[in-house]
C-alpha positions, 0 to 999 in steps of 0.5 A: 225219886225226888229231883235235886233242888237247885243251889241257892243263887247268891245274888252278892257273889259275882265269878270272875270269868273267862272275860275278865281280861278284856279291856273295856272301850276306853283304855282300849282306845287308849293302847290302840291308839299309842301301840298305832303310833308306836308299830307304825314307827318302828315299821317305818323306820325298819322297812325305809331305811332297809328300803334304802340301805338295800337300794344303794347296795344294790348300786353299789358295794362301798360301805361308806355310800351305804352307810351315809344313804342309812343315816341320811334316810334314819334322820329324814325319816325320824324327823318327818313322823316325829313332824307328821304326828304332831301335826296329826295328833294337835288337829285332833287335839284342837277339835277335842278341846274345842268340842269340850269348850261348846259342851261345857257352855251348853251346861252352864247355859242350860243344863236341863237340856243337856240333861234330858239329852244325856238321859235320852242317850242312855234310853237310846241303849236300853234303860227305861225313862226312869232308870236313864233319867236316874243314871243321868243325874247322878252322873252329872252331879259326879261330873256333867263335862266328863259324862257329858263329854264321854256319852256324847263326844266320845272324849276323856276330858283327863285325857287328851293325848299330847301332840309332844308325846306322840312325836316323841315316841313316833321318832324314836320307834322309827329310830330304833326300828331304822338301826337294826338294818343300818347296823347289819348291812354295815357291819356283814361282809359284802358278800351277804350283806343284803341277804343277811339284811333281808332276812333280820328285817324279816324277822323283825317285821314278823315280831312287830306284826305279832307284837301289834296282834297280840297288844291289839287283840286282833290275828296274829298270822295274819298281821305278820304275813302283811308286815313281812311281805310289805316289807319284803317287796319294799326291799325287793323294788329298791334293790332292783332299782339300785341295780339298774341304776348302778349297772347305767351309771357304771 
């Protein structure tokens, strides 16, 4: 009995597998750092103002004192990540654009140098000397700051995130994050309101803990019990608080 020959190998043909939807580092880099300011806002603006909203009712049945405690804790809020991303985002921003301007005297001054560093990186991960000094060059002659930049810095010279953006988007995540428990602790009837509360933040927080999972590749449960539970002690604290305070006072 003779053995089956093996197929023929076509070294041109490359099957498209189960990996071809993972991200490679950079664009992931990229959404993970823009789904981070975009779920952390809109988690902020759920969890505080209902935070807040509760902690009055709990004091307090009349609508109007609630309403202006939500609004007055939707603004703050809103203005303070919009303040405190921009902040965050132009720190980093300067050290980037700083460290390309160093990278890109080096290369005017003395490229060889850098050459042979950017060779000796991609050695470091496994090229031979040849291979590594070839995929250098030909790197830097397509574009020095950008291979030199990505290799050694870990920067996008064609990307580097606006501190305007992020603030824009920081504030209105936590805007539309803040809403949902504004509008439901005002419009129920008092009888319900902070349970009806709770349980729409609840189930708000558990789709923007698996919103973050499923975008960022990580477990899905597991962000959604800490998303929910945060938000659910947050709520409980306050409303404990406010009931203190309001019986005192009364």
């Amino acid at each position: 009995m003779t053995a089956e020959a093996n197929p023929p190998v076509d070294h041109h043909h490359v099957e498209v597998g189960p990996h071809q939807d993972e991200p490679h580092q950079g664009g992931l880099n990229n959404r993970l750092n823009s789904l981070r300011a975009a779920v952390l806002g809109a988690n902020d603006g759920i969890v505080s103002t209902a935070s807040i909203v509760v902690g009055v009712a709990g004091a307090t049945g009349d609508r109007t004192s609630i309403l202006i405690a939500g609004v007055a804790g939707l603004a703050a809020g809103a203005l303070s990540m919009a303040a405190g991303e921009y902040v965050s985002v132009s720190t980093q921003r300067d050290s980037e654009l700083a460290l390309l301007e160093k990278e890109r005297r080096e290369l005017a001054e003395d490229p060889e140098d850098e050459l042979a560093e950017l060779a000796g990186i991609y050695r470091d991960k496994g090229l031979d000397e040849k291979l590594a000094l070839e995929v250098a060059r030909q790197l830097t002659e397509h574009d020095a700051l950008g291979a030199h930049a990505e290799a050694e810095l870990g920067i996008d010279p064609d990307d580097i995130t606006s501190p305007w953006n992020a603030a824009l988007a920081s504030m209105l995540s936590f805007t539309l994050g803040a809403i949902l428990p504004l509008l439901t602790i005002t419009l129920v009837g008092d009888s319900a309101r902070v349970l009806v509360t709770v349980g729409s933040v609840a189930v708000a927080l558990a789709l923007t803990g698996w919103a973050s999972a499923a975008l960022g590749y990580g477990a899905a449960r597991r962000a959604v019990l800490r998303n929910v539970l945060g938000g659910l002690l947050a709520m409980l604290v306050t409303y404990g608080i406010g009931s203190v305070l309001g019986t005192q006072v009364g």
